[in-house]
C-alpha positions in Angstrom: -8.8 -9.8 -1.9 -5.3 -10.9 -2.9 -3.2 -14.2 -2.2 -0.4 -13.5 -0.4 1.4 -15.8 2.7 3.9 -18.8 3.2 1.1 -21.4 3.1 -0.5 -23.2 0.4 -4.2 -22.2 1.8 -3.5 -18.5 2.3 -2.1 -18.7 -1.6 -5.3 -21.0 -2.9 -8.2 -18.7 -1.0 -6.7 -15.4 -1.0 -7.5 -13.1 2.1 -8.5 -9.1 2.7 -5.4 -6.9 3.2 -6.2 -3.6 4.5 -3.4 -1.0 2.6 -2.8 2.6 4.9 -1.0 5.2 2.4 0.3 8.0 3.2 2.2 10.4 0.8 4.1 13.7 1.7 4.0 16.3 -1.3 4.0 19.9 -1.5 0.7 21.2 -1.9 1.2 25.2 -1.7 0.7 25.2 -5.8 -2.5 22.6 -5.9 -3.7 25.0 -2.6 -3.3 28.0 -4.3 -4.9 27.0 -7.6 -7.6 24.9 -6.1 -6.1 22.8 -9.1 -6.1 19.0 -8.8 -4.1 18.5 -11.5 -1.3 20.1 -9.5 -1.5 17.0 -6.5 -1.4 13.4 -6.5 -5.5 12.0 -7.4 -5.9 9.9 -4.8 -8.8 8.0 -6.8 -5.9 7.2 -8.9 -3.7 6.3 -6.6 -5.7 3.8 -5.0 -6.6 2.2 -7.8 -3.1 1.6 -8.7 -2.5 0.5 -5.2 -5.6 -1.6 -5.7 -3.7 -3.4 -8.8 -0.7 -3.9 -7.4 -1.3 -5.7 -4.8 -3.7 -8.1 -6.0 -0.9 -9.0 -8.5 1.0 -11.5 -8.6 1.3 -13.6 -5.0 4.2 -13.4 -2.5 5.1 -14.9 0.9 5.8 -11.8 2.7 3.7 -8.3 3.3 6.7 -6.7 3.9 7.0 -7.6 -0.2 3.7 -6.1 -0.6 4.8 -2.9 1.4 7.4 -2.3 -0.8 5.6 -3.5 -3.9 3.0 0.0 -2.8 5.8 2.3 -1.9 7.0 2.1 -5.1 3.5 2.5 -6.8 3.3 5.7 -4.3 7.2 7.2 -5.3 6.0 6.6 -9.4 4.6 10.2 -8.8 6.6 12.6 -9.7 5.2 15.0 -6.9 5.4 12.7 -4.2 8.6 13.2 -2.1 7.8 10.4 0.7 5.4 7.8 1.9 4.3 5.6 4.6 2.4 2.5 3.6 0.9 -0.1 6.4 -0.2 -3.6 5.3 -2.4 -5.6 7.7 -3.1 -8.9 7.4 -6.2 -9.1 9.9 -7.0 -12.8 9.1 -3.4 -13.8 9.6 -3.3 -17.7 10.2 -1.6 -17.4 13.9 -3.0 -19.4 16.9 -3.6 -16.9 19.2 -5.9 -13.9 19.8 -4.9 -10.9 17.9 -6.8 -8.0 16.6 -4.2 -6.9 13.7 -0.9 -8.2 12.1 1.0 -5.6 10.3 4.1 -4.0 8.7 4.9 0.3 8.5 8.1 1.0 6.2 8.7 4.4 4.6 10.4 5.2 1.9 11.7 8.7 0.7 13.4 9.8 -2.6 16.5 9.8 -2.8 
């Protein structure tokens, strides 16, 4: 639950996200070793995916996507990642089964 959107209700009563990660790191040496301290714990990295989005509130999820890609790229090991917000309860007054943003982000 987090409490992101232009309006004042969507701020006030919060609203599920649903947060898609995706990271691109090598993983011949964590293959090899059958080490996991040699990947990225993705326990760990949800949970700080987890915390950063239900920080502080913005209007857009295209500020949220960012927000995660940069959670994602604080790994050393991770080289590139796709993150997807959707906003399934987006207040729009038509049918819809999803709202969502994709960006990806690479270092540089």
């Amino acid at each position: 639950m987090a409490h992101h959107g232009v309006f004042d209700f969507e701020r006030e009563q919060g609203q599920e996200f649903v947060i898609d990660v995706s990271v691109v790191v090598d993983l011949r040496a964590a293959a090899s070793g059958d080490d996991l301290a040699r990947t990225v714990h993705y326990g760990e990295l949800a949970e700080a995916v987890v915390a950063a989005v239900e920080r502080d509130p913005v209007d857009l999820i295209e500020t949220v996507a960012e927000r995660v890609a940069d959670v994602a790229l604080s790994w050393s090991s991770v080289e590139q990642v796709e993150v997807t917000v959707h906003k399934p309860q987006a207040p729009i007054s038509v049918p819809f089964a999803d709202v969502s943003v994709s960006i990806v982000r690479a270092r540089p």
